[in-house]
C-alpha positions in Angstrom: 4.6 19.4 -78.5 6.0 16.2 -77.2 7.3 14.9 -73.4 9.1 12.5 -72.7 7.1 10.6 -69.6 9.8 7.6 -68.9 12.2 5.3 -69.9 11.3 1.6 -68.9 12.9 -1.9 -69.9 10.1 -5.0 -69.6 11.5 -8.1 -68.6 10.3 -10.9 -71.3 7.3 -12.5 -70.3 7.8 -16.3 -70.6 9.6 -16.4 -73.8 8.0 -13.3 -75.3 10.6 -11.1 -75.7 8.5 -7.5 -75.4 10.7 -4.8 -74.7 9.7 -1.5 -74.2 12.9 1.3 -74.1 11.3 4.9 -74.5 8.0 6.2 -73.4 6.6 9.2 -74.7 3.8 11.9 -74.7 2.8 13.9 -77.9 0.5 16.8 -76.3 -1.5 19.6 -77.7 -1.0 23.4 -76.6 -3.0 23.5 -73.7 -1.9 20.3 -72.4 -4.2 17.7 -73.3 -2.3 13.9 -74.4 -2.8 14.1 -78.0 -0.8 10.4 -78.3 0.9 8.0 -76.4 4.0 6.4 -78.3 5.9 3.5 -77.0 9.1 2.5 -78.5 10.9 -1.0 -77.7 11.2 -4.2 -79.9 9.5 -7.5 -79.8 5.9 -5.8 -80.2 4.8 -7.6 -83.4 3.5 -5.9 -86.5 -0.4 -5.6 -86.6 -2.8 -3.8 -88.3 -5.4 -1.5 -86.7 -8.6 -2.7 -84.8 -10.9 -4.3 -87.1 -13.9 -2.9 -85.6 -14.2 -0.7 -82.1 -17.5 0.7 -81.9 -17.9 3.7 -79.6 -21.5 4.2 -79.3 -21.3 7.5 -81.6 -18.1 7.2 -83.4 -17.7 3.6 -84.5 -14.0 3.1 -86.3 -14.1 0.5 -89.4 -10.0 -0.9 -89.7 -8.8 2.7 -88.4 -11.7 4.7 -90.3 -14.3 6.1 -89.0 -17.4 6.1 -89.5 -20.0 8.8 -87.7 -23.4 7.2 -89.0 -24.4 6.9 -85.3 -23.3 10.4 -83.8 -25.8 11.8 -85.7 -28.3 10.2 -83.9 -30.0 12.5 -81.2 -30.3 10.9 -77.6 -32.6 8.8 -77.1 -33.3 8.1 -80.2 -34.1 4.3 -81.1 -32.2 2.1 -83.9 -34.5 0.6 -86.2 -33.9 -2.2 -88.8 -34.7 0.6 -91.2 -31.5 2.1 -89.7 -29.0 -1.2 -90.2 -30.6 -3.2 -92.5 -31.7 -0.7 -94.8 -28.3 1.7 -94.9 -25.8 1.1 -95.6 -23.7 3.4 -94.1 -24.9 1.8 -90.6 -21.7 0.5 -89.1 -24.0 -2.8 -88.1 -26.3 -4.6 -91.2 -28.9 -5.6 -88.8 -30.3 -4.7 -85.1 -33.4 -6.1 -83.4 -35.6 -5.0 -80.7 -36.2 -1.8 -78.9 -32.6 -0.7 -78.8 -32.0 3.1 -78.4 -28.8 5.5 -78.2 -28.5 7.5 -74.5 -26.6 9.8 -73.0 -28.0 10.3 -69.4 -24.6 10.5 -67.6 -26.3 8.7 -64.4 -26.5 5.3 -66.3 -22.8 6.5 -68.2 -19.6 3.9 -67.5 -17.7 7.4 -66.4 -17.2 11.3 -66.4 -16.5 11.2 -70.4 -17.9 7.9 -71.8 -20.2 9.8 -73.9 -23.0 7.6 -75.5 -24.4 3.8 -75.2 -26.6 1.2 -76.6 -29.7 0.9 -74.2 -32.4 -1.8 -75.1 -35.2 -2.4 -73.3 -36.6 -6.5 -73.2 -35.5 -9.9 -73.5 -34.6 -9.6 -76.9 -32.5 -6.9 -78.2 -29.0 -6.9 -79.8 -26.7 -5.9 -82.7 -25.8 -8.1 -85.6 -23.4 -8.7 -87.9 -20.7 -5.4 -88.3 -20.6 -4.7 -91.8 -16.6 -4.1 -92.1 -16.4 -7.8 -91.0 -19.3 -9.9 -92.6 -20.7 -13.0 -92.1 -20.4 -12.6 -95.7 -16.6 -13.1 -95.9 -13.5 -11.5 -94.9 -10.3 -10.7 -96.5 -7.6 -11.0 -95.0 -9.0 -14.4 -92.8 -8.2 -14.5 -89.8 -7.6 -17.5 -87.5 -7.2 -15.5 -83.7 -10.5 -13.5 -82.8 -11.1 -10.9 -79.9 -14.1 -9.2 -78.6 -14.3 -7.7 -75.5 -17.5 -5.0 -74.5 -19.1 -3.5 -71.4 -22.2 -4.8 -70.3 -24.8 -4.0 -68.0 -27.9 -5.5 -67.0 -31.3 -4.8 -65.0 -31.7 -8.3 -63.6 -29.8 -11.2 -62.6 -30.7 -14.1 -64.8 -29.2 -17.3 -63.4 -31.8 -17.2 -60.2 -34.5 -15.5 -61.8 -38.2 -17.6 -60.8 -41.5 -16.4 -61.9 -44.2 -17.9 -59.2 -47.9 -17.9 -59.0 -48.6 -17.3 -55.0 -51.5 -17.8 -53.0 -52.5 -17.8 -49.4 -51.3 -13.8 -49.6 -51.4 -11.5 -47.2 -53.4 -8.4 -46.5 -51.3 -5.5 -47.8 -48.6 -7.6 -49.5 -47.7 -5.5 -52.6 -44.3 -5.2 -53.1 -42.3 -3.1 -55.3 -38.8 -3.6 -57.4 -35.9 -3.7 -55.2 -37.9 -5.2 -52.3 -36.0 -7.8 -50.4 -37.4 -10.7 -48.8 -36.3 -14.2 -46.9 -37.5 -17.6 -47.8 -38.0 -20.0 -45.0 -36.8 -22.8 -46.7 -36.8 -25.7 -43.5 -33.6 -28.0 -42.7 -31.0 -28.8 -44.7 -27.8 -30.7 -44.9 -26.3 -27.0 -45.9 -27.2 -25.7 -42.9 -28.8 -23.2 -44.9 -32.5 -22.7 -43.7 -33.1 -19.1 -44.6 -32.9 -18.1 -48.7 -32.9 -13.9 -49.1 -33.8 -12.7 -52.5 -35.0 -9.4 -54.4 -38.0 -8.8 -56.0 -38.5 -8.1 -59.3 -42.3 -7.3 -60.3 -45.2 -8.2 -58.7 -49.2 -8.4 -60.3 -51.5 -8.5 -57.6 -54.8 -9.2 -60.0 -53.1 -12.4 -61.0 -50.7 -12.7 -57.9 -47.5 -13.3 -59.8 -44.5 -12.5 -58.8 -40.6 -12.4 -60.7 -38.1 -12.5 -58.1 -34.3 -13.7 -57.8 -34.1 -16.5 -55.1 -29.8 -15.7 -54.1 -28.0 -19.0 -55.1 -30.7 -21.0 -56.1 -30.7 -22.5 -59.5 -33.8 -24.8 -59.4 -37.1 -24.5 -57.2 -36.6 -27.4 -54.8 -36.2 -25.5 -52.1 -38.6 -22.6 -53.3 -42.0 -23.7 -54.0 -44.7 -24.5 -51.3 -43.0 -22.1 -48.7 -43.4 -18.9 -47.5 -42.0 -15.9 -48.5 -41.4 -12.8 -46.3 -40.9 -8.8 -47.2 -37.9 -7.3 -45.2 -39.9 -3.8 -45.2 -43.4 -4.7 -43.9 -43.7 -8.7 -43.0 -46.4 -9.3 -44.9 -45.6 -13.0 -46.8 -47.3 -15.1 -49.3 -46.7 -18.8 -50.0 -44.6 -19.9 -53.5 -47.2 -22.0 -54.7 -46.3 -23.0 -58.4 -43.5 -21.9 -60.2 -44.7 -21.0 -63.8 -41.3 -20.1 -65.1 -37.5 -20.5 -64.9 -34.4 -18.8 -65.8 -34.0 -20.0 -69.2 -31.4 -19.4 -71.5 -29.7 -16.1 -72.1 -27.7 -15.4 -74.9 -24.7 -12.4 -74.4 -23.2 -12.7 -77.8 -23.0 -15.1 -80.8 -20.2 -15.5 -83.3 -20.3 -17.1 -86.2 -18.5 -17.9 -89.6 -20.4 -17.6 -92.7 -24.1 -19.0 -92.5 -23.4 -20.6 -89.1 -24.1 -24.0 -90.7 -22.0 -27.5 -90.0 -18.1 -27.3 -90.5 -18.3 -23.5 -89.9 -17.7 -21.8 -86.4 -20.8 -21.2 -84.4 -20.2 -20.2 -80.5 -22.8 -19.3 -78.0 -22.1 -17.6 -74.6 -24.8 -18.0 -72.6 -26.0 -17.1 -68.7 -25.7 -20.5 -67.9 -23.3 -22.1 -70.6 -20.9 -21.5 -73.4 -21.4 -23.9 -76.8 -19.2 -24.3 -79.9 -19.0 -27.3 -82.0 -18.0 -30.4 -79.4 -17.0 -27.7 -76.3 -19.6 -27.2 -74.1 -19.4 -25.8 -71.0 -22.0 -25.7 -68.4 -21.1 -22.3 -66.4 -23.0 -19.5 -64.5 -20.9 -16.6 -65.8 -21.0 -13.7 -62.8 -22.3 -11.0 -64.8 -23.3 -8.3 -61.9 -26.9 -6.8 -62.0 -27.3 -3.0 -62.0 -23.6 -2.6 -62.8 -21.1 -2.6 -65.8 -19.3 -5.7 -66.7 -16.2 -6.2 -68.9 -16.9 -9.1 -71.1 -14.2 -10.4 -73.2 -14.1 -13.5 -75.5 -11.2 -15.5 -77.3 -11.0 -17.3 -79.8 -8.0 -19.1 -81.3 -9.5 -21.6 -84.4 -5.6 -22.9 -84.9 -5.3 -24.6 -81.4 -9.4 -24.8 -81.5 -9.4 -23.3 -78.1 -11.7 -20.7 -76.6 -12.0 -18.4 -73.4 -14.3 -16.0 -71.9 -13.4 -13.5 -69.7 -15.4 -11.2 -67.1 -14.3 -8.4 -65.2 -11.0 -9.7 -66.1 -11.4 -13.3 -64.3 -11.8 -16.3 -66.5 -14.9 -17.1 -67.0 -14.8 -20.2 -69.1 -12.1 -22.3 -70.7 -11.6 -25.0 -73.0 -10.7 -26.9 -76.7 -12.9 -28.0 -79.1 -11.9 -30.9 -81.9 -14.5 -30.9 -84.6 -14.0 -28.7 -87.9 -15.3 -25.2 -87.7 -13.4 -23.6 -90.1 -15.0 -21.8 -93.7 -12.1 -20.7 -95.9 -12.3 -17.5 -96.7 -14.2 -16.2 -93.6 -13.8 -15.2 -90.3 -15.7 -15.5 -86.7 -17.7 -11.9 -86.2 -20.3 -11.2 -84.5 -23.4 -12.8 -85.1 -25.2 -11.3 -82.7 -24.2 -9.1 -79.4 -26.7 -8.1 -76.7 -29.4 -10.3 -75.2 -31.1 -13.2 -76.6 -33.5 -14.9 -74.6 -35.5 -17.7 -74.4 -37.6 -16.9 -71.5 -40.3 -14.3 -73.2 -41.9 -13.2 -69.6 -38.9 -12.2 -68.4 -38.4 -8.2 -67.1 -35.2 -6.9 -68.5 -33.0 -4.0 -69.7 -29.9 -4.0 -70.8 -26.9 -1.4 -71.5 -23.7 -1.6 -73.4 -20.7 0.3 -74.6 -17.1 0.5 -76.4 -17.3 -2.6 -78.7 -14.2 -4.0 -80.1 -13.6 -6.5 -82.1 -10.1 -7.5 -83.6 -8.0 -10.3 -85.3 -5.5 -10.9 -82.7 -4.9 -11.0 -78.9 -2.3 -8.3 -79.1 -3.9 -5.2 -77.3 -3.1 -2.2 -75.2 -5.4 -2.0 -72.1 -4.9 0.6 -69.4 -5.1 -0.8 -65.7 -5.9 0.7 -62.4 -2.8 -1.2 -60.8 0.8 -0.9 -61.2 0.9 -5.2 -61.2 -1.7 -6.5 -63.6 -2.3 -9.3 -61.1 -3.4 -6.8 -59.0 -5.7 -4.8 -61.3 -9.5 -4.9 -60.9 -10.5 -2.3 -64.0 -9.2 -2.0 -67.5 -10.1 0.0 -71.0 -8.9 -1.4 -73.8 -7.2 1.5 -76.4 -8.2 1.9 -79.4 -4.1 2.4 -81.2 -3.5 3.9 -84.3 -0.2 2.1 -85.3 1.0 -1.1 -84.1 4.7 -1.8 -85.9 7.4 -4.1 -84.3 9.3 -1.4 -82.8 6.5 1.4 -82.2 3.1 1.5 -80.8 0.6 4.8 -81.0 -2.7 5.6 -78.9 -4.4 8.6 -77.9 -5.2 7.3 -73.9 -9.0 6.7 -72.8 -9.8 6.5 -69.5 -13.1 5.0 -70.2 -14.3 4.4 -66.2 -11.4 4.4 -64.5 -11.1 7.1 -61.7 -9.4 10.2 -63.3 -8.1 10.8 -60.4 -5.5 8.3 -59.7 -2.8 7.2 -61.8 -3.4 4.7 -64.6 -1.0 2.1 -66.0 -0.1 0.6 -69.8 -0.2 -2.6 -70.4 0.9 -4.6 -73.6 -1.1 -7.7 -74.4 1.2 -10.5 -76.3 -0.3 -12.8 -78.9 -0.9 -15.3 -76.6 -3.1 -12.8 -74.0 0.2 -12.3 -71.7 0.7 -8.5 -70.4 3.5 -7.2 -68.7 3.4 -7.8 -65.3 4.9 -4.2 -64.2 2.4 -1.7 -65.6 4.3 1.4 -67.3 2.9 4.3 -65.0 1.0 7.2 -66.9 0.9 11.0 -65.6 -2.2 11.5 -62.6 -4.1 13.2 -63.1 -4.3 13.1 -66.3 -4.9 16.1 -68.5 -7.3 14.3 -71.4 -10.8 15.0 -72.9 -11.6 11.3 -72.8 
């Protein structure tokens, strides 16, 4: 059963001349969007997704691969799982990293299953359909985007022994609490912050200290609990943020000449591009993190929640013949051992090109604050195909294509897709 939803002309997109002429639904009996196909000129020819990992179904170039829906909730990945199968989608995983399906910690209504790991170091290596190893075809463009969540904010995370503690003070997680931090050229005497954990037999206490990256306005002054007044004095700080690692690519064995790229909490590193940047990954909510890579004009970006996160070129050879950046590692990687943590993530996807198809929540893509990438089934010059996923956008309310050129540049004017949808995911 097919509809036609629109017909719609795109005006080219500085220089890229991406046309779209018909828009049109393919449904099933009872309604439900069975495909999406767009036909137009100027698309580009493209082969499927290299690698889009759904937390269940995971789809290795266009197959798929249902190693992981097998897996009962809650049920934790072991290196007996990846390393030892396989038919695991991923050839290694380390730390306490479990599949969940509690729908209060879920991106949305339908998202299904996500990765959950619990401590400072936990993460997914190296997808087997694009190896480390090698890869054939090479490619020279790389995209990865994810959705990431974590427990803790990590750039103004402080561990501190106190002393001088009041009777009673034992606070909880969640606790909030000023600083009185004394003059400063800022204006700025009063510092809020959150409270992590708290040991009262060694009187230790994680905390994040709001906009504060170093302890010089921390230690030796008091600290105050919103909830009851009782305070304690930051004594000595015994720990700080450190370094934590989102994702890692790498080429072959990650050694020199090949590509090696590091996106950190506080920086992001590949060959002579280094970048000192705090990326604004939101505690206690899902991100969208997205990186690019283009090894031909040795330029990289990183994306989050759709602003650019970091930007910049890099000079020095990083480039194995015969193999491909992948992901060396995605998760967290930390370097600070004490720290309390707990992350989440969903809907990996990992491709050879820039050219995507994301649904937006606006109908200007300057104006849109949430996207889902789609996972297509075709991608030919003339003709693209998707079945639509809403991911966590609101069901509710109308959602909008956009096409993603080579060179990351969508379509300013979102094509407009029915509201509410009719759609199992």
């Amino acid at each position: 059963m097919r509809a036609l939803l629109l017909v719609l002309s795109i005006i080219p997109v500085l220089g890229f001349a991406q046309v779209v002429s018909l828009v049109s639904l393919e449904k099933t009996g009872d309604g439900q969007i069975a495909s999406v196909i767009l036909k137009g000129s100027g698309f580009g020819a493209k082969s499927v997704p290299i690698f889009y990992d759904q937390v269940g179904p995971v789809y290795e170039k266009g197959l798929l691969n249902s190693y992981f829906d097998s897996f009962p909730p809650d049920r934790e990945i072991t290196q007996k799982d990846t390393m030892g199968n396989t038919s695991s989608p991923w050839s290694n995983s380390y730390g306490a990293l479990f599949i969940r399906s509690d729908p209060v910690l879920a991106r949305g209504a339908a998202t299904g299953k996500y990765y959950n790991g619990i401590g400072v170091k936990v993460n997914l290596q190296n997808p087997r359909v694009h190896s480390r190893s090698g890869t054939s075809p090479e490619v020279k463009k790389t995209y990865i985007s994810w959705w990431f969540r974590q427990q803790n904010e990590t750039r103004n995370y402080f561990q501190f022994e106190l002393s001088d503690v009041d009777t009673e003070f034992n606070p909880s997680e969640g606790e909030e609490f000023v600083v009185d931090a004394g003059a400063h050229w800022s204006g700025v005497t009063t510092i809020y912050g959150r409270v992590i954990a708290y040991y009262p037999a060694t009187k230790t206490l994680h905390a994040n200290f709001y906009g504060q990256y170093n302890t010089n306005r921390l230690t030796g002054n008091r600290l105050t609990l919103s909830s009851t007044n009782k305070s304690a004095l930051l004594a000595v700080n015994t720990r700080g943020p450190g370094s934590n690692k989102y994702i890692r690519v790498w080429e072959s064995d990650g050694t020199e000449g090949t590509f090696r790229l590091s996106w950190t909490n506080f920086s992001v590193h590949q060959a002579d591009f280094s970048v000192v940047n705090r990326s604004n990954v939101i505690p206690r909510e899902w991100n969208f993190m997205e990186l690019f890579i283009d090894q031909v004009k040795g330029h990289i970006k990183t994306k989050v929640n759709g602003l650019i996160d970091a930007e910049g070129s890099y000079s020095e050879p990083s480039d194995a013949a015969g193999y491909s950046p992948t992901i060396g590692l995605i998760g967290q990687d930390v370097n600070q051992i004490e720290m309390h943590q707990e992350i989440w993530m969903d809907d990996i996807y990992l491709d050879g090109s820039f050219r995507r198809i994301v649904l937006g929540n606006a109908p200007k893509f300057s104006d849109v604050t949430h996207q889902e990438v789609q996972f297509f089934s075709s991608w030919k010059n003339e003709e693209i195909r998707f079945k639509p996923y809403y991911g966590g956008l609101d069901r509710k309310k109308p959602a909008y294509i956009y096409i993603f050129s080579d060179d990351d540049i969508p379509n300013e004017a979102g094509i407009a897709f029915e509201s509410p949808p009719k759609m199992d995911n």
